[in-house]
Each structure stands twice: as structure tokens, then as C-alpha cells.
C-alpha positions in Angstrom: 82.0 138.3 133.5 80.0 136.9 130.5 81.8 136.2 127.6 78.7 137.4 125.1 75.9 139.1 126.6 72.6 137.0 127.8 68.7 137.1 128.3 67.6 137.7 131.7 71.1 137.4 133.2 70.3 140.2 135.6 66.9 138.7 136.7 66.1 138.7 140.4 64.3 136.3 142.3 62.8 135.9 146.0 64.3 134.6 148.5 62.9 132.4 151.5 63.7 135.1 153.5 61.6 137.6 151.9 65.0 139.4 150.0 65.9 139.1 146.2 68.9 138.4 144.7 70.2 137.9 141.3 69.5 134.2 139.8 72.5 132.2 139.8 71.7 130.1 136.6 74.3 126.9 136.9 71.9 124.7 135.3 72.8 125.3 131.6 73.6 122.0 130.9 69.4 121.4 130.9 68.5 124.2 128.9 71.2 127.3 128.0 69.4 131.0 128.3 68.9 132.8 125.4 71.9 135.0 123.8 71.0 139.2 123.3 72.1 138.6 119.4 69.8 135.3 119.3 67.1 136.6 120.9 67.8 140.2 118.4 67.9 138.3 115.8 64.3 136.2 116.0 62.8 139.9 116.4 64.9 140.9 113.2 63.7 138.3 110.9 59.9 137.6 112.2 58.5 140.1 110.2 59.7 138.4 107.6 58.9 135.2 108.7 56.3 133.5 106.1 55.7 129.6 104.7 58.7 127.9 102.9 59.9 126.3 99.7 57.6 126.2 96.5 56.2 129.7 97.9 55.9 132.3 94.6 55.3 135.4 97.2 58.4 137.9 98.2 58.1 136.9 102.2 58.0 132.9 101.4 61.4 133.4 99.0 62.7 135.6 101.6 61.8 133.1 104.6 63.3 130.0 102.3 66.6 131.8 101.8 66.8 132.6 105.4 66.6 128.7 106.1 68.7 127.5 103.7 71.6 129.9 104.7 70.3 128.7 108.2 71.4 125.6 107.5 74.6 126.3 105.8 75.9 128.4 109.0 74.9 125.5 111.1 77.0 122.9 109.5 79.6 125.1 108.7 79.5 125.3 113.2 80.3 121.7 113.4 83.0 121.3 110.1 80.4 119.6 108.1 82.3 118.2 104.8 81.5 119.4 101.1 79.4 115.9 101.3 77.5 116.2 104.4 74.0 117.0 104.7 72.1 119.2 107.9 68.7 118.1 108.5 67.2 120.8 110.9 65.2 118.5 113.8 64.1 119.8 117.2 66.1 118.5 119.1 69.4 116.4 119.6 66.8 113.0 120.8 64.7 114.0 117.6 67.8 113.9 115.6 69.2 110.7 116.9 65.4 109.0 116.6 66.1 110.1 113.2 69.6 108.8 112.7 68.5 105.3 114.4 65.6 104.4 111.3 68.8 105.0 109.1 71.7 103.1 110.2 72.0 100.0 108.1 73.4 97.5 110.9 74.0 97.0 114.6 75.2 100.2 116.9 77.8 100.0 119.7 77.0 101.9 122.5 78.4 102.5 126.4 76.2 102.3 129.6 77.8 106.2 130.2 75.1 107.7 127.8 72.5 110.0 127.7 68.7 108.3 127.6 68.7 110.2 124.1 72.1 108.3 123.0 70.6 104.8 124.4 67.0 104.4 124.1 66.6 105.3 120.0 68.6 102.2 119.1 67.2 99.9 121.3 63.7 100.9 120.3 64.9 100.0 116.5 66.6 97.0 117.9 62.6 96.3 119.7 61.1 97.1 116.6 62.9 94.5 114.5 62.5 92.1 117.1 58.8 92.5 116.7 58.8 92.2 112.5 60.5 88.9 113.2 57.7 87.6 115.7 55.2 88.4 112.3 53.5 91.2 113.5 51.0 93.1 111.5 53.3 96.4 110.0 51.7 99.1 109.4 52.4 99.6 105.3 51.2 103.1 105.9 54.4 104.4 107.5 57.8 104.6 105.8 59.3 101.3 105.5 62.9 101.1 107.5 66.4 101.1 104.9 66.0 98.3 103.2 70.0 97.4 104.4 68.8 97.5 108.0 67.7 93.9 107.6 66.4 92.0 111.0 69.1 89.7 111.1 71.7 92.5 111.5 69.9 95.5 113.4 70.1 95.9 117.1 72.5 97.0 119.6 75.2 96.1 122.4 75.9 98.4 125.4 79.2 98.4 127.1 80.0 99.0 130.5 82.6 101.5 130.9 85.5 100.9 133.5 87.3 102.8 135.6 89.9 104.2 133.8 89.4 106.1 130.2 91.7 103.5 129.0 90.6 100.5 130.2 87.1 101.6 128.2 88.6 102.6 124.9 90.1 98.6 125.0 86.4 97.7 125.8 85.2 99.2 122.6 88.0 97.7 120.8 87.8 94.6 122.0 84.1 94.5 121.1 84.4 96.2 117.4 87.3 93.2 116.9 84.2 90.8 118.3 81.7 91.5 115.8 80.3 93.7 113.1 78.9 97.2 113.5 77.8 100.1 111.6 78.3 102.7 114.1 79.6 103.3 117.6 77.6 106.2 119.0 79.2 108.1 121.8 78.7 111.6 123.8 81.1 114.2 122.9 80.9 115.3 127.0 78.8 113.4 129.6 76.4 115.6 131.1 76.9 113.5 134.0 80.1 115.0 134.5 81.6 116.5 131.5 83.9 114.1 130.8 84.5 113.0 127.4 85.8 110.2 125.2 88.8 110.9 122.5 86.5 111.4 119.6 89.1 111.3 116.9 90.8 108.1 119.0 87.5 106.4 118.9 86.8 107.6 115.6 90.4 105.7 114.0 89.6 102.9 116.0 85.8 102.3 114.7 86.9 103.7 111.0 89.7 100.5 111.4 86.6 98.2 111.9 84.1 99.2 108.8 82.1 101.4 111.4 81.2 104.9 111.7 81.1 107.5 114.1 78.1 109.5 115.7 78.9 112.0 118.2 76.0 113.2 120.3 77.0 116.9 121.2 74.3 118.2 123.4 76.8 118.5 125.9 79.9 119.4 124.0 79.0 122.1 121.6 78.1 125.1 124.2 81.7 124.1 126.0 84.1 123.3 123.2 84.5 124.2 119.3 83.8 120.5 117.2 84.8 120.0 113.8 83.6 116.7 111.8 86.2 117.3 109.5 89.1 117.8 111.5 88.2 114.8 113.9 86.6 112.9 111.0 83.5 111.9 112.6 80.7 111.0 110.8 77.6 112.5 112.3 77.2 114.7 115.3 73.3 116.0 116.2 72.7 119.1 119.2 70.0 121.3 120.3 69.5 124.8 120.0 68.2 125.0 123.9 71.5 124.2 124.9 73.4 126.1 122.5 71.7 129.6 123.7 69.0 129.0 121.1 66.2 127.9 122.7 63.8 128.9 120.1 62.7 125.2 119.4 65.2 123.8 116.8 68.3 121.1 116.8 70.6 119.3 114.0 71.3 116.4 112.6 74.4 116.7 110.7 77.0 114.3 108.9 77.4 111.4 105.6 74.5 112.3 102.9 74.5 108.5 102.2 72.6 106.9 104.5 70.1 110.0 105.1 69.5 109.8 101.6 67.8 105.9 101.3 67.1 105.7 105.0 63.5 105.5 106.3 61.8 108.7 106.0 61.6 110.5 110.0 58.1 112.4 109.2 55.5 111.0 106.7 54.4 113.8 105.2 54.5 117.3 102.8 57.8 118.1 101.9 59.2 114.7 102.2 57.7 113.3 99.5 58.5 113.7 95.7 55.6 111.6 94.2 52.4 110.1 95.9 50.3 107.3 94.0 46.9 106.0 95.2 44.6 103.2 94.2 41.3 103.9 93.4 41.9 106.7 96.3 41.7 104.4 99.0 45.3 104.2 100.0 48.7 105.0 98.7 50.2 102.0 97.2 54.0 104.0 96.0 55.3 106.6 97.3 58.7 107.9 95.9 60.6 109.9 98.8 62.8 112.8 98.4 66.5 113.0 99.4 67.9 114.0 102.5 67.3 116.5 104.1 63.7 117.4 102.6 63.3 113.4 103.4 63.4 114.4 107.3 62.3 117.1 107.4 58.3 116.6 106.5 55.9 119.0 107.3 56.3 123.1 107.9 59.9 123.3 109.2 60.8 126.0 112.2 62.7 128.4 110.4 62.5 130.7 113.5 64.1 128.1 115.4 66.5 127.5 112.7 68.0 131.5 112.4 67.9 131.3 116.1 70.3 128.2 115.9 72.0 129.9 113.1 72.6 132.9 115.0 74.0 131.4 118.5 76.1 129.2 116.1 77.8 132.1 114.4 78.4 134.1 118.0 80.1 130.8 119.6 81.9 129.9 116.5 82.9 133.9 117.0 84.5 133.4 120.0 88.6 132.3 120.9 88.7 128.2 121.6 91.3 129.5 124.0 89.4 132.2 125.7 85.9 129.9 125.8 88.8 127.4 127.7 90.0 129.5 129.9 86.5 130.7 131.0 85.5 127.6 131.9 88.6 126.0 133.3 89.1 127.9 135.5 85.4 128.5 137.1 85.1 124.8 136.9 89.1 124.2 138.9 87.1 126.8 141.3 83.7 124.7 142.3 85.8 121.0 142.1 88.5 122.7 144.8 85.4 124.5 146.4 83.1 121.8 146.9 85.6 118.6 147.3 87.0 121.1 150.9 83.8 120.2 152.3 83.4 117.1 154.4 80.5 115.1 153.3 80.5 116.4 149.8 81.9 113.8 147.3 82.5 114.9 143.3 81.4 112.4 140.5 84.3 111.2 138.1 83.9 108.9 135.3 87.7 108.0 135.2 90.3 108.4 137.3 92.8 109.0 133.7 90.8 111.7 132.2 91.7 115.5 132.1 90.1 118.7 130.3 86.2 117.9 131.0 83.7 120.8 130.3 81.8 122.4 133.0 79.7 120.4 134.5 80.1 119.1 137.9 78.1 116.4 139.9 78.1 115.7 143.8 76.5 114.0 146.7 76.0 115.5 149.8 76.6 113.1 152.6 73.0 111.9 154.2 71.3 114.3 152.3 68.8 113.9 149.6 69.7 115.5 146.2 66.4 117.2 145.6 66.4 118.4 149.3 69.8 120.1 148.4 68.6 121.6 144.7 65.3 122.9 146.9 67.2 124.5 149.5 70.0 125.9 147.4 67.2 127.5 145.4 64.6 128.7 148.0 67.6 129.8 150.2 70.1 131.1 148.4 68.7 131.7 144.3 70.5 129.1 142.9 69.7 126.8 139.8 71.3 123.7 140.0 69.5 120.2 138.8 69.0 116.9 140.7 67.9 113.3 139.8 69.6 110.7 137.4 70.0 113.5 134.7 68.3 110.8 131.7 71.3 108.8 132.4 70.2 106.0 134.8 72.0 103.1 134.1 75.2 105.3 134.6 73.7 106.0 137.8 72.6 102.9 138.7 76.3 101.2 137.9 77.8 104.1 140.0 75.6 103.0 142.8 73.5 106.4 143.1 69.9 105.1 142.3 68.6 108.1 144.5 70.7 110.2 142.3 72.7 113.7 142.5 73.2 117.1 142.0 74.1 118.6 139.3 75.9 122.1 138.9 76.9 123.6 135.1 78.8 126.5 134.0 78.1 128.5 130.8 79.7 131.2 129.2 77.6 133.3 131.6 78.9 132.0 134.7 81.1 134.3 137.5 83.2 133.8 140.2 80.4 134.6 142.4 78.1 132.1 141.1 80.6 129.4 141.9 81.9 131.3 145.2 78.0 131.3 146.0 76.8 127.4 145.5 80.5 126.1 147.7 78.7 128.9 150.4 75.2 127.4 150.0 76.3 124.0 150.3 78.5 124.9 153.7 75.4 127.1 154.6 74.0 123.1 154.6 76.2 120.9 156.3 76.3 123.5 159.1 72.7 123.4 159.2 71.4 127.0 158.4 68.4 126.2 157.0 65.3 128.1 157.5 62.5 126.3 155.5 60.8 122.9 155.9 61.4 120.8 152.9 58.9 117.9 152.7 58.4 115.1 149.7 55.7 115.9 147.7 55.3 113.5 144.2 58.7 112.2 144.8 60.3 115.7 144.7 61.5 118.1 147.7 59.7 121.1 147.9 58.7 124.1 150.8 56.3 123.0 152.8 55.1 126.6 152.7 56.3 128.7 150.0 55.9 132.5 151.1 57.8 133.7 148.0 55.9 135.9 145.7 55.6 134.7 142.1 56.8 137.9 140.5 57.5 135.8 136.4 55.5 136.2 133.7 52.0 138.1 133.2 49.4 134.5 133.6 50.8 132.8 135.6 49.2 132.1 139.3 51.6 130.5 141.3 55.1 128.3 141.2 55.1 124.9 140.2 55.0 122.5 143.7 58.2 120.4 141.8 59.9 120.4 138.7 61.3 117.4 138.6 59.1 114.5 140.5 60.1 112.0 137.9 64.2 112.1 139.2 65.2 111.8 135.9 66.6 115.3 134.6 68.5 115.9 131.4 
């Protein structure tokens, strides 16, 4: 049973063997479907919907006070302090991209992340490296927080160990090694679901002059998260995974350095004042304060009462209940799958307890896209498979040909679960009726007899959805 009603979740979808069945979506940790009062809510306000700020008319006041209270509802989501600031990105990668061109010093990261928790600061960390080599900069663009200075930017990964333990004295031992800003960490791995102590890691970094930023893709659609009560400085997530997935994300946490770091977007809105010379180029520009600062250009305020909306539906619901739920679905698939021979489920640390649902296995001789296509074509299952953006995880846990990956939601039954440990079996037993070849790196039907029966346009389905192996 769902605990709040969902988009679509009674959609039916062929079968290989020319049936239908109800969609069995356990692939939420990609992208979340769409609540009923989300999705009732973007039909409420779009007739309302016109440009924002510094617009005179009745529709633009109306559409400015809808983001604004947006906003409000999304920080007050995540126990964003009197202080804090939301900046409304697309996105929890846009909203880190954004964080990283703001963080006056080095980062301290582990190997355990997310691409989107990785990449942004070693990209600053590149960037630096290149001003130092004198290359040309481009005095066009906003110039990065003048405290970010090349000698301290840049960023160390840590390799996490086995236990949870053992990696919080890795941190430590590093923070006590040198100076850092801020030690970004996930809130839940989507690898699988595990999670660091934030408010441990947060005493720990606050002890050594460093903040906090939690990346909460994963966390926020599984667990309640309060900056506040964990004190944490930043935390960013993404509507799409949230139930919103209407094109808009958050960036939320300390006003300080969003207020004097570099300016995300170049553009209107941003900007307070603009100076040119002889209208050739602009020589001064004076930037706004966070979060106009970031948020340059016409904002999604769509996306943002969508956000809004699935915010104040979760933030609705018991911590206990929402704990329950997903406890005990995810106890299910762990006992369910780890029965099988051959099947082997991912862990992080062999000391950790309470991770959120999502689950991730190998199948014993058997490609992971070959079991996603078959559990799909065969029995209307969604699960994902690759390195889920997290391959030097992957690569340290000795799976460079990746996994699967199976996640529950708040829309996820006993029957969903009961009906992935049956498909699996179904495998291993060797009741397979279609012939899955490699085409573009990905597993697919050789012949695909199912009708495409989705949306008016559309001519046929996609021969793979995830050649490149690397799924969020």
C-alpha cells in the first residue's frame, strides 16, 4: 500500500509474452514518480503562472509570491536556520556546481560518493590549477570568491574502509592533517543506502574550522533531515527524486558564503548594477546577494511549487510510519534475494545499521544489464544497472562491470519486492524466453515484439537506456 497516492502507479505495461501487468517501479532512487497532490498542484497554479520579480501586472505579483513562499516551504523541509538562505537550482549536481565556486578553501571528500558529490570540486580544484599555469581568464565571467585563493583551493578524496568506524577515523585523521573548509558527504549512498552519522561528522569537522555539506539526493525521499537539529551547514536535493519531478532542486544552508561567492549564472536577476565602457564591454559589475546572486535568468517557479508541494506532503507524513514502510520492505528484498545462491548484496560496512531503501546485487555469471533487461521484458520490473555515477566506489569494490540496483519508495508493496526475489529465481533457474544481445554496450531484446502503447508521438522504444553503464 502507498503511503500518499502517485502518478501512474496503476500503469500497465507489455510483457514479452504478449500479457500486461502492472509496472513495478523499484527504480526511484533515479527519478521518484510524480505525487497526485504535486502533480494537482502544478495544474492549480499554471493558470496563474506568469514572469517574476519587478513585474507591475496581477499574474507576475501573484507568480512572485508563489515562489517566494516556494522557497520558504522548501527550507522549512530541510530545518533551514533563521540565517540560511534557499537558492532554487535544478538539480542537486546544479546546486553543488553552485556550492563548489563558493567555498573559500580546500573540500574533503570520500571515494563512496555520488559523481555529483565528486566531480564539482575537482573541476574547481582543475580550474585553479589552470589560473596558476597563466592561462588567459575569461574577465567576462564571474570571477571566483576572492578567499578561494589558488594556493588553498582543491580537494582530497578518502578511501573509505571497511567498517563505518574505521572511516569516521579516516576523516578525522585527515581534518587533524590539514586545513579544510568543508567535508562534503552523502546523507545515504545510492549505492546502497547506507549512510554516514551526519551530526557525528558534523561535531567532528565543526572541531576542525570546517563545515558540513550534506548531499541529500538520496536521503530526503527516505528520511526526515533537519539542518538545525543535526547542525549541518548546507544540504542541496532534487525535486525528481523527491516526487517532484517538474524540473527544480535546492541549495540550502549559511547565507555567508552564498552571499560573496562567485555568481552561478551571469545574467538578469543576478545582477544589481552593470557598467560599460564606451559599450564595448562591462568593465564593473556589482552582484546581488544570495539567492538572486544564483539564481540569474527566469527562474522555474513551476518547478519550484512542485518542489514546494511534495515537500509539504513528506514533511506531512510520521518519521515513524515513513520508517516502518520502508524497513520492513527493504528487511524483505535483503532476506529475499541474499536465499538465492549466486546472488550476492552490496554493503558499505559491515558496522552500519538503519540504511534507506536501496538495495544493490550481483548475480553470479550474469551481466547486470542482462538481469535489468530480462527483469523488465519478462517480468515489468524497473530496476537500474551500471556503476550508478559512482565509479570509483565501484571500481574499489571490484565491480567495474557494475550492478543492479533495486529502490523502494513510499509507493512500494509487498508484491513489488515478493515479485523482483521471483524474477531473479525465474533467472538462475533459467526461465528465460527472450534473446538478450549487446547492442552499444547495453543488453537489450534481440527482437522486441512488445507494443509501444506510452505517449501519443512516440514510434517505438528506445533500443537501451543506459549504454553508457553509468546510472544515477
Amino acid at each position: 500500500m502507498s503511503l500518499l497516492p502517485l502518478v501512474g502507479s496503476d500503469t500497465q505495461v507489455p510483457l514479452l509474452d504478449g500479457t500486461t501487468t502492472t509496472y513495478a517501479n523499484l527504480d526511484v532512487a533515479a527519478s521518484a514518480p510524480a505525487l497526485r497532490s504535486v502533480a494537482d498542484r502544478v495544474a492549480e497554479v499554471l493558470p496563474w503562472y506568469a514572469s517574476v520579480h519587478r513585474g507591475a501586472g496581477y499574474l507576475s505579483q501573484v507568480s512572485t509570491a508563489l515562489y517566494e513562499e516556494s522557497r520558504a516551504t522548501v527550507g522549512a523541509y530541510v530545518g533551514a536556520r533563521e540565517d540560511d538562505v534557499t537558492v532554487i537550482t535544478r538539480n542537486t549536481t546544479d546546486a553543488v556546481n553552485l556550492l563548489a565556486g563558493c567555498v573559500p578553501g580546500r573540500v574533503l571528500v570520500l571515494d563512496i560518493e555520488h559523481h555529483a558529490n565528486l566531480l564539482p570540486w575537482h573541476r574547481v580544484e582543475a580550474g585553479v590549477t589552470e589560473r596558476q599555469r597563466g592561462n588567459h581568464e575569461d574577465r567576462s565571467r564571474p570571477r571566483p570568491y576572492s578567499g578561494a585563493c589558488a594556493t588553498e583551493a582543491g580537494v582530497t578524496t578518502v578511501a573509505g574502509r571497511e567498517t563505518l568506524a574505521g572511516t569516521i577515523d579516516a576523516l578525522a585523521g585527515e581534518l587533524a592533517r590539514e586545513n579544510y573548509a568543508l567535508v562534503a558527504i552523502t546523507g545515504a549512498s545510492n549505492v546502497t543506502g547506507e549512510a554516514l552519522p551526519v551530526a557525528e561528522v558534523v561535531t567532528l569537522a565543526h572541531a576542525h574550522g570546517a563545515r558540513v555539506f550534506v548531499d541529500g539526493a538520496q536521503l530526503l525521499g527516505h528520511r526526515h533531515f533537519s539542518l538545525a537539529a543535526t547542525g549541518a551547514d548546507y544540504v542541496a536535493f532534487s525535486g525528481h527524486k523527491l516526487y517532484a519531478p517538474y524540473g527544480a532542486g535546492a541549495l540550502v544552508g549559511r547565507r555567508d558564503w552564498l552571499d560573496v561567492g562567485t555568481p552561478y549564472l551571469a545574467g538578469g536577476g543576478a545582477v544589481d548594477d552593470a557598467s560599460h565602457d564606451s559599450g564595448i564591454a562591462i568593465v564593473e559589475t556589482t552582484w546581488q546577494p544570495a539567492p538572486a546572486r544564483h539564481e540569474g535568468g527566469s527562474p522555474n517557479v513551476v518547478g519550484a511549487a512542485a518542489l514546494a508541494a511534495a515537500c509539504a506532503a513528506l514533511g506531512a507524513l510520521e518519521p515513524a510510519e515513513l520508517d516502518r514502510h520502508e524497513a520492513s520492505l527493504r528487511g524483505r528484498l535483503v532476506a529475499g534475494l541474499s536465499a538465492l545462491d549466486g546472488v550476492e548484496v552490496l554493503r558499505l560496512w559491515s558496522d552500519s545499521d538503519e540504511p534507506v531503501g536501496v538495495v544493490t546485487f550481483t548475480v553470479a555469471d550474469i551481466e547486470p544489464g542482462r538481469v535489468a533487461a530480462y527483469l523488465s521484458a519478462e517480468h515489468g520490473l524497473g530496476v537500474r544497472d551500471g556503476r550508478f555515477c559512482a565509479q570509483p566506489l565501484l571500481k574499489r569494490l571490484g565491480l567495474t562491470g557494475g550492478a543492479v540496483r533495486a529502490s523502494i519508495g513510499i509507493g512500494t508493496s509487498v508484491a513489488d519486492v515478493d515479485r523482483l526475489v521471483a524474477g531473479v529465481r525465474s533467472l538462475l533457474e533459467g526461465d528465460v524466453r527472450g534473446d538478450y544481445v549487446l547492442v552499444d554496450g547495453a543488453w537489450t531484446l534481440a527482437e522486441d515484439p512488445r507494443p509501444l502503447v506510452g505517449p501519443v508521438g512516440l514510434t517505438r522504444l528506445a533500443d537501451t537506456a543506459g549504454s553508457c553503464g553509468a546510472a544515477v
